[in-house]
N, C-alpha and C positions, 0 to 999 in steps of 0.2 A: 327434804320437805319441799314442795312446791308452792312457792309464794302465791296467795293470794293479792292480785290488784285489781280493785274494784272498777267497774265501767265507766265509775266516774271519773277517776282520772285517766284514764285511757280514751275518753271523750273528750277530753282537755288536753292532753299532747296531741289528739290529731288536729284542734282547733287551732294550734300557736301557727299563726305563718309566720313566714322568715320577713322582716324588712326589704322594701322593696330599696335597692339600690339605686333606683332612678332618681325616688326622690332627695338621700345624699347628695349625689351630685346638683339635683336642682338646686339645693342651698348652699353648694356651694359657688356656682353659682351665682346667685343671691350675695354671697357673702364679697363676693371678692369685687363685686360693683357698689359695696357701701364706702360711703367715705373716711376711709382710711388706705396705710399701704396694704396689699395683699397680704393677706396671713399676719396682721399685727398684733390679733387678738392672740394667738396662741389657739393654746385646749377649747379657748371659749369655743370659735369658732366650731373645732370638733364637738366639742357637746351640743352645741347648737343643732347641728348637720343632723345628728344622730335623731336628738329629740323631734326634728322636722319627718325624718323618715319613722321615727312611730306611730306619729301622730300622721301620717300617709299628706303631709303638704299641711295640713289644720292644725299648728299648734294653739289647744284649749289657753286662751289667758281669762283672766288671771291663773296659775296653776294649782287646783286648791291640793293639799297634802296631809296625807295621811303619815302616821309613827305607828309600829307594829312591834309591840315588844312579846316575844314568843317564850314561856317561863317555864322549866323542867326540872327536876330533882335526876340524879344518877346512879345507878346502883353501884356503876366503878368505882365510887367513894369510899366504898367499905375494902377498898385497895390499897386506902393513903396515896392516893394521888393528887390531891390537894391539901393543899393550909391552910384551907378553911373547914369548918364544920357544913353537912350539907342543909342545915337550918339556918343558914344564911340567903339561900333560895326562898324562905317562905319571909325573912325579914328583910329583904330586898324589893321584892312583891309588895309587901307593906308599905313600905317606903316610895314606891312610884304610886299607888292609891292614893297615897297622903302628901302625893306632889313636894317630895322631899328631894328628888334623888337628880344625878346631873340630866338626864333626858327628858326629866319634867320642866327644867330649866329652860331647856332647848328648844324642846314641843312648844311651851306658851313661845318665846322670842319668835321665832318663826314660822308662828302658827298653822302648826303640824299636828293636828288632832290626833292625838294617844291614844291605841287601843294597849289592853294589857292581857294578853292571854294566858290564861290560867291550862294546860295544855297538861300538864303530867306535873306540878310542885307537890310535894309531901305534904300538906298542911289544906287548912279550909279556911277559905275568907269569907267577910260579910259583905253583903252588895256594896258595890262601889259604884261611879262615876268612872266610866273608860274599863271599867273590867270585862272581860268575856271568858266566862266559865268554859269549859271544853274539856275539861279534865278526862282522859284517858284511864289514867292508871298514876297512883303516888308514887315518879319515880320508872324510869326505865329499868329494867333486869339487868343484873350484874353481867354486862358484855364480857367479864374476864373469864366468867363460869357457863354462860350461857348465852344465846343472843339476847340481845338489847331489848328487844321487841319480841310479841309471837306475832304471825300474820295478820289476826284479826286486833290488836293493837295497835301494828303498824297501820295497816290499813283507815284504822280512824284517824290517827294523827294525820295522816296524809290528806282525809277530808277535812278535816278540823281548815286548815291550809288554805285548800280549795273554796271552803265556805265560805271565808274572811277575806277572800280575793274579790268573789263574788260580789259579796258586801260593799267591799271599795265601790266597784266600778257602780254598784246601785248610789252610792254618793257621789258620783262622778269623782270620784279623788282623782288626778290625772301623777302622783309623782308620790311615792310610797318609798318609805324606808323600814327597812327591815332588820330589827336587832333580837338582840334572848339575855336571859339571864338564867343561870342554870351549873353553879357549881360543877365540878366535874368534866365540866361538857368542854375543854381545849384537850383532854383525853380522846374522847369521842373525836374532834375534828379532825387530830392527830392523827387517828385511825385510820378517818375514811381519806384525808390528804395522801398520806403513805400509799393505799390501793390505787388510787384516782390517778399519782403525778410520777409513782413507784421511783418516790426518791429515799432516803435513808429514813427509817423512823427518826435514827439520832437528829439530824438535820433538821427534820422536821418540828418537831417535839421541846417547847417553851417550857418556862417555868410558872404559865399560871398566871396563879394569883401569887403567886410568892413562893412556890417552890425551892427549898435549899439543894444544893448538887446533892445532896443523896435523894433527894423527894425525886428530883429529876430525872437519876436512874432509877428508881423505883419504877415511875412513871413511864418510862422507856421500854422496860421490862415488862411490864404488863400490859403493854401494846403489842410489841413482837408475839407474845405469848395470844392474845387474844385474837391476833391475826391469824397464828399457826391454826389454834383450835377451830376457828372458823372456816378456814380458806387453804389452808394443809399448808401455808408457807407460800401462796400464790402463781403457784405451777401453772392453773388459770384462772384467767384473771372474769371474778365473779360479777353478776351483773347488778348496774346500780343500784337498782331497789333492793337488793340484798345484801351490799354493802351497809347501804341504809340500817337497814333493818337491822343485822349480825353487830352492828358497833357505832350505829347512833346513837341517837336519843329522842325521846318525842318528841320537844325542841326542833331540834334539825328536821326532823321529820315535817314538822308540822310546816316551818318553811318551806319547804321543798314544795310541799303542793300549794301555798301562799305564792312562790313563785310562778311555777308553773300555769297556775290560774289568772294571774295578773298578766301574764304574756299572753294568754289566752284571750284576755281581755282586753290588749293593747294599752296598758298602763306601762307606764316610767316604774320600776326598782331602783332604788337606792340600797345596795348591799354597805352593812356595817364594816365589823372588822373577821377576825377568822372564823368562827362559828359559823355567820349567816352564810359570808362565802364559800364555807364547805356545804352545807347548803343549796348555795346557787352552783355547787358545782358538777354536785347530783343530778342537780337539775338541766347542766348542761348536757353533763351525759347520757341522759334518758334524749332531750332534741337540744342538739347542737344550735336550733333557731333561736332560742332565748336568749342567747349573748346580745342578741342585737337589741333588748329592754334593758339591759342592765347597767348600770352603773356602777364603779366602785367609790365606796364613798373617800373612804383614804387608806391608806398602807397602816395595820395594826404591826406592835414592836415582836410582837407573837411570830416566829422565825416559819412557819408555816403558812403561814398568809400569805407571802409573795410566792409562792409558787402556785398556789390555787390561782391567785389573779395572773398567774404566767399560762395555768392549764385550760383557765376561761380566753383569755387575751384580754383580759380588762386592765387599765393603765389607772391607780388611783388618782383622783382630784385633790386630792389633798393626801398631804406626808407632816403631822405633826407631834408624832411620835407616842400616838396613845394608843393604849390596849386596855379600856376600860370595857368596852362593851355595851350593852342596853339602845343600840341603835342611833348614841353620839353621833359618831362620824357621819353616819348617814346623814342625821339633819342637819349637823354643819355644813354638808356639802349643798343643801338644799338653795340655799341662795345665791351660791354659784351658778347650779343649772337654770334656772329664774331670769337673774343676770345675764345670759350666753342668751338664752331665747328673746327677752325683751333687747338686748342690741341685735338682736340678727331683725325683729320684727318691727322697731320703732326708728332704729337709725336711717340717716338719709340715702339715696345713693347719688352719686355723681351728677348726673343727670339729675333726679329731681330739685337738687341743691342746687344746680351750675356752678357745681366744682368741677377747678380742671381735672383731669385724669394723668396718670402718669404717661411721659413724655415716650414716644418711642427713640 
């Protein structure tokens, strides 16, 4: 079957340019004529450098931010590959509407404006405050029987993405976080991890939401198996969008061009935990350039995760040992990047303080 991808996003990976590397170095630069010793910030400094070369020398302050929670139903479910029911997707969705849930916690503290996208969940909501309807389809296809998506499915989720990237940047959001909630879907990342870093599914392949050792080889097995059917066992190796497509989920999908269009646009990513970054990792492989917007927010306990962020080169900001999901991580890291930009932007240097400098 020969994949449909629309002009729209093929319009958008030719738009992503690469960071220019000049201006890293110019902050750094910068960095190392403020007053302190060279490199005593750490990471900061790196985050700094990085955010100066997206923003091409202008970092926007104040940095206003956006929270993008992307919501999917899975049809792998009906696999028993989770411990949960998949109507925990649509009371989950409720529960960020109703500003119950930890990322709504998050969003107010760090005021990170909540979108909640409704993108493919089994169920119908009532207008909300921060909701965005986009619904696809209830639920991706059972990837173990079938592909995930058909063309013309995938292909919307992919705008879906694209659109709310858009969106941002008409808000001028300049630093965006990107989470999901979507039962099922550490199957799904599993999948597309395994193809993408071609390490062991076992290795790869978490327990979830709670997965007991037999769920977990269950879960195992129905990966290999939906690898084979797809991909003959990966003799060769398929290309991303079809990845995508054979063993995501609208979810990831709908990320995928959420990212893609935010680099497109020259916005900061803040990537969650495993899901987003199988995600952004799609996204890498379609333009290698996008690594240079990304961020990772922090290391998810999800055994799959560090190797995505080993396959992008992203180093997480934080390691505090959660695998909750909903785009946490990302907004906890928000005020680190914040932090790193206002000391690279407001601190003194040497010179203008008349402090001495270190002694040769």
């Amino acid at each position: 079957m020969t994949l449909i991808v629309s002009s729209t996003l093929s319009n958008v990976v030719a738009g992503i340019e690469r960071c220019d590397a000049r201006f890293a170095a110019e902050a750094q630069s910068r960095l190392d004529c403020l007053t302190k010793p060279i490199g005593s910030l750490g990471r900061l400094e790196t985050i700094a450098a990085q955010m100066f070369s997206i923003y091409a020398g202008n970092i926007p302050l104040p940095l206003l931010r956006g929270a993008y929670v992307f919501a999917a139903d899975h049809g792998v479910t009906d696999e028993g590959v989770s411990a949960y029911p998949r109507a925990v997707t649509a009371q989950m969705v409720r529960n960020f509407l109703d500003g119950g849930a930890a990322i709504n916690v998050l969003a107010r503290l760090h005021e990170a404006e909540l979108t909640v996208v409704d993108v493919g969940v089994d169920a119908e909501f009532e207008d909300a405050p921060g909701l965005h309807r986009a619904k696809v389809r209830r639920g991706s296809r059972n990837m173990f029987r079938e592909p995930a998506m058909t063309n013309e499915e995938f292909d919307a989720a992919l705008e879906v993405g694209v659109g709310l990237a858009h969106g941002a940047a008409e808000k001028r959001q300049h630093l965006v976080a990107v989470g999901e909630m979507g039962i099922g879907n550490t199957t799904a990342a599993s999948a597309i991890a395994a193809v993408l870093t071609k390490e062991p599914i076992d290795t790869l392949t978490g327990r979830g939401t709670g997965l007991d050792v037999e769920g977990r080889e269950r879960k195992v097995k129905v990966i290999d198996q939906s690898l084979q059917r797809h991909f003959g066992g990966l003799m060769v190796v398929p290309e991303p969008l079809e990845i995508l497509r054979c063993v995501g989920g609208l979810e990831i999908a709908a990320m995928t061009g959420f990212i893609l269009g935010a680099a497109a646009h020259q916005i900061a990513v803040v990537c969650d935990g495993f899901i987003s970054t199988a995600a952004a990792a799609v996204a890498y492989a379609i333009a290698p350039q996008v690594s240079g917007y990304l961020f990772a927010g922090h290391c998810s306990e999800e055994p799959g995760h560090r190797y995505l962020l080993r396959y992008i080169g992203l180093t997480p900001i934080l390691n505090l040992d959660m695998r909750l999901g909903e785009g946490t991580g990302a907004v906890l890291a928000m005020p680190l990047i914040e932090s790193s930009v206002r000391l690279f932007s407001e601190m003194a240097t040497f010179s203008s303080a008349g402090v001495s400098e270190k002694s040769e």
